[in-house]
N, C-alpha and C positions, 0 to 999 in steps of 0.2 A: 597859671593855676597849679599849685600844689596839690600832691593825694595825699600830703601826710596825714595821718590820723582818720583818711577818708576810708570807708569799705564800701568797693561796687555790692551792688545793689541792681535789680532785674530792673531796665529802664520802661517808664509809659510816655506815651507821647502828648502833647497839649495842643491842637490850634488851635489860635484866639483869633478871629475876621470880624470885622467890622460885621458881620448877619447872624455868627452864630459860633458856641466851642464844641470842638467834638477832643474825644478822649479815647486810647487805644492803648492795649500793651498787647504786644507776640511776641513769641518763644520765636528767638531769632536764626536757632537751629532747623525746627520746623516749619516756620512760616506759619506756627501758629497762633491764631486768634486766640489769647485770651480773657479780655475785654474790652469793651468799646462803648460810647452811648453817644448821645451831641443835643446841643439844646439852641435852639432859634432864637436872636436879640434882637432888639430896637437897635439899629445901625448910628441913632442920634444919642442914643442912651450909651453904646459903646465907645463913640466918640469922646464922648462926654468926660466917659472915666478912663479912658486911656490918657487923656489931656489934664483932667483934674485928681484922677487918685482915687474919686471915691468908692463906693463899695458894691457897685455893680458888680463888676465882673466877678468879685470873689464871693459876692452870692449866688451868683448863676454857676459858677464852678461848684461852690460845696451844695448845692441843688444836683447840679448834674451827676455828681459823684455819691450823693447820699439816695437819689430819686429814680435817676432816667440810667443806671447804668446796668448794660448786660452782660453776664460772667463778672468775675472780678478783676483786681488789681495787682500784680504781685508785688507791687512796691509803692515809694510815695515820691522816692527820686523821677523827676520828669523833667524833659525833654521839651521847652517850648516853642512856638511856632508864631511870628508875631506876622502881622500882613506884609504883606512884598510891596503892597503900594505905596507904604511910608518906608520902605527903606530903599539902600542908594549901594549898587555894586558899579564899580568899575574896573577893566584889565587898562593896563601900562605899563611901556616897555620905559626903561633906562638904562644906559652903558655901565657895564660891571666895572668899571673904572670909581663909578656915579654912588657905591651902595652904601662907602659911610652916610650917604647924605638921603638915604631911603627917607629916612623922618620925615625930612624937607619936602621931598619930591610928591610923597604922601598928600602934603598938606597944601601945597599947591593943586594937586587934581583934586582936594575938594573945595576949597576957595572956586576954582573955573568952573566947576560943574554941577555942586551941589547948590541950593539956594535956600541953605540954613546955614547959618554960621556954626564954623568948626566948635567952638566953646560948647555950644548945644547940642554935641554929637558925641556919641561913643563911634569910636573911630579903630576895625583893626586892619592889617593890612598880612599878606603872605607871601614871599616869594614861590611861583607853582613851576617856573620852567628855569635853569640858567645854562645859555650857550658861555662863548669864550669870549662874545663880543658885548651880550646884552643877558637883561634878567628881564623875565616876566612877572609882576605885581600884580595879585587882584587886593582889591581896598573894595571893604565895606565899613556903610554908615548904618546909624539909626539916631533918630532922635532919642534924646535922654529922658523924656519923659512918656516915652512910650514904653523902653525897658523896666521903668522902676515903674511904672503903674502894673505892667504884668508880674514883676516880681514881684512887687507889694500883695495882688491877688492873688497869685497859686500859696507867698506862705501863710496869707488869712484863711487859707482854704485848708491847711497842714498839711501844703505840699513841699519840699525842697527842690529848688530850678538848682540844676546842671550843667545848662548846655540852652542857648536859645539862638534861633538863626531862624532868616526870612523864611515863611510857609513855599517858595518856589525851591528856595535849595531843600524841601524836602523832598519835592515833588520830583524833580532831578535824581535821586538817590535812588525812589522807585523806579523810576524809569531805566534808571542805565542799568538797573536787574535785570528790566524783563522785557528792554523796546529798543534792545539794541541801542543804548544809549553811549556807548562807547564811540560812535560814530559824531561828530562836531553836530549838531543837534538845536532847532532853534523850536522852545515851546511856548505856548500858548494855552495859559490855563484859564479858562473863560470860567468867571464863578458867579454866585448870583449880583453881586453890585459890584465887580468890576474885572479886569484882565491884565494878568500879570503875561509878562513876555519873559523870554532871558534864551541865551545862548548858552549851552551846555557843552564844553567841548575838554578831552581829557580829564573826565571827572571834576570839574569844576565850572559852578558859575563864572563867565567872561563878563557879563554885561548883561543888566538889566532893566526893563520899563514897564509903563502902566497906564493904565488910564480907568475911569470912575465909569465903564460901562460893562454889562453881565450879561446874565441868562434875564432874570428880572427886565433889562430895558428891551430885549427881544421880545418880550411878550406884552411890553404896553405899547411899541412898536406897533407888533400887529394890533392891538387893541385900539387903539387911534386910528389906525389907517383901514382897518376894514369894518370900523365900529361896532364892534361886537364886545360881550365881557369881558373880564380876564381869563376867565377860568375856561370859557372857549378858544380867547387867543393862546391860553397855555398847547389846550388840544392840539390846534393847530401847528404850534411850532414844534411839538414833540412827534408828532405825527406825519404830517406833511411837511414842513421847514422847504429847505432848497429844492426837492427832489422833483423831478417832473412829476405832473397831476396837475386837474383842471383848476386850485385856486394859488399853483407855481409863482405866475407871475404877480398877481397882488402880493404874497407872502415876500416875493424877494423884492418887491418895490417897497412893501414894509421896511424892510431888514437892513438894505442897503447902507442908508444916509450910518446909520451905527458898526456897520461889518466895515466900513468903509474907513471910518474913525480908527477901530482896529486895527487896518492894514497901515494905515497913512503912521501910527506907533512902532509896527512891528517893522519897517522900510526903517525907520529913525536905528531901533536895535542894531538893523543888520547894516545900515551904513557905516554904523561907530566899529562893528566888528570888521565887516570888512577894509576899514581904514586903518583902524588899531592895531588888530591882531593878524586878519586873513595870510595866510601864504600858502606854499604848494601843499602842507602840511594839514595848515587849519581851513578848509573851504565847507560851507554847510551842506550837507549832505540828506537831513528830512527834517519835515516840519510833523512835529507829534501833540495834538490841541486835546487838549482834558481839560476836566472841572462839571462843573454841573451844566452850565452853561455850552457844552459839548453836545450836549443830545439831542441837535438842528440836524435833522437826516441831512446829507448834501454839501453837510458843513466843511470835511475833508477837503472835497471839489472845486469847493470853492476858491481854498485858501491855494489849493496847488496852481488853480487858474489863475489866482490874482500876481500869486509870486513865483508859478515858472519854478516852481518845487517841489517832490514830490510830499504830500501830505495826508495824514489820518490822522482819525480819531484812538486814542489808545483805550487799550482794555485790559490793566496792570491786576486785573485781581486774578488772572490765576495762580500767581504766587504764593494768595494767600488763602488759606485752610482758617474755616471758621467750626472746624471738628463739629460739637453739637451743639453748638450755639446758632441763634435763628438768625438769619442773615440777613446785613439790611435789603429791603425792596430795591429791584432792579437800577431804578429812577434816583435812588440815593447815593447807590456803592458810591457814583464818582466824588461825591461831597468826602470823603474818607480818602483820598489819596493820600491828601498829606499828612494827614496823621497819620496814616501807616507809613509813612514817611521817616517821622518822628520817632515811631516805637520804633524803627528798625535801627536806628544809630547804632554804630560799633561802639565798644567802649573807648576803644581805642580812638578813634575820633575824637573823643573828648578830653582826651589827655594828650594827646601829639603835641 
């Protein structure tokens, strides 16, 4: 990427999820908020247009930015966020002997592991570690029609995209501000329709995964199994979730067959790292679970019992100052991780 003729410009953030976009700029000296909003989708109606191009999304964008936004904007330059579930990170090592042939080596670990063909993929890769005998690669994918459908809607929207990268490496970014993220780091961002994984270690994504379950399938979970509404089993899982109390054990026999799925994901993560990457150097050190899908009291307990780790929930907003702007409801901050995520990019990131 060239700056020629480019002038930075104060950065805002954009995540786009399959349920919903939220929108965010901070003063990145202050950590301050100076605007934010987000607006709820049809998950099939997003699909839809991230696959075909059409004009949803960049009517919900210039809705959101015309309608539902609070404070303002200080620019039009932004920072996109597209789902972690469709995209593809991998770490791999090669002998530094090996690096005229990076290209190759590249295209080989997505051939084996991706199951989209390269042609379909914007494909970049980085060298992030190099000793005297080997180099460390992280390689990321996306489909190509997921990029240009969100480019196509932010500039229908009269936004200019900068800079776009999976919504977990935002999520990361916060984290290793304010949760000790500097430490090799394996997260777990549970959102409403599904959960991204990824290992964070030296400041970068190592390796990432997912699967198609959230905050949403925990609450028709309990709604199935102790047959009650939603809007009850919601109670329930925000309320009581894991924690000891007299409806404990139905709620966790709800929960199970799904947290279970979860874990049986996040075992796959850490086997690829600890096969991959692991040495005396890279070993994980805590497991930090965000998203909306977080706020199962018990839920921390859980995961440190399943994986023999120690584990919490995170709680990254004190970093950020929403001055006098009205802040969202308790039950929402976590939906805004990653787009604070987003607004916080360095410029410098973006031109390295």
């Amino acid at each position: 990427m060239t700056k020629l003729f480019y002038k930075d410009k104060p950065i805002i953030g954009l995540d786009i999820s399959q349920t919903g976009i939220k929108v965010m700029a901070v003063d990145p000296k202050k950590w301050l908020v100076l605007g934010y909003g987000s607006v709820d989708l049809d998950p099939a109606k997003v699909q839809k247009s991230l696959e075909s191009g059409d004009t949803y999304l960049s009517e919900n964008i210039t809705s959101l930015l015309s309608e539902k936004l609070i404070g303002q904007l200080p620019s039009d330059h932004v920072v996109i966020g597209v789902p972690t579930s469709r995209s593809f990170s991998r770490t791999f090592t090669i002998p530094v002997k090996a690096e005229k042939n990076l290209a190759d080596a590249v295209e080989i670990e997505v051939d084996q592991y991706i199951p989209i063909p390269i042609g379909s993929l914007y494909v970049d890769y980085e060298i992030i570690e190099r000793t005297k005998e080997q180099l460390t690669v992280i390689m990321s994918a996306v489909p190509k029609t997921l990029i240009d459908s969100c480019m196509t809607a932010c500039l229908a929207a009269n936004l200019r995209p900068i800079m776009i990268e999976p919504g977990i490496n935002s999520v990361a970014r916060v984290l290793e501000m304010t949760e000790e993220g500097h430490l090799p780091t394996l997260i777990i961002d549970i959102g409403p329709a599904s959960t991204d994984i990824a290992v964070l270690d030296g400041g970068a994504i190592r390796v990432s995964g997912g699967l198609g379950i959230g905050g949403n399938t925990f609450t028709l979970d309990i709604a199935k199994k102790l047959n009650v509404a939603l809007e009850n089993a919601h109670q329930l899982k925000v309320l009581s979730g894991l924690s000891a109390g007299p409806r404990q054990a139905k709620i966790t026999n709800a929960l199970q067959p799904s947290l279970q799925r979860i874990v049986t994901e996040v075992r796959k993560v850490i086997r690829y790292y600890n096969e991959r990457i692991s040495d005396d150097n890279h070993k994980l050190e805590q497991v930090i679970v965000v998203g909306g899908g977080s706020n199962v009291p018990g839920i921390g307990d859980f995961f440190t019992n399943e994986l023999v780790m120690p584990a919490r929930v995170a709680s990254p907003w004190q970093r950020l100052d929403f001055g006098r702007l009205p802040q969202p409801s308790k039950q929402f901050r976590p939906r805004y991780i990653t787009v604070a995520g987003l607004a916080s990019v360095n410029q410098e990131e973006i031109w390295k």
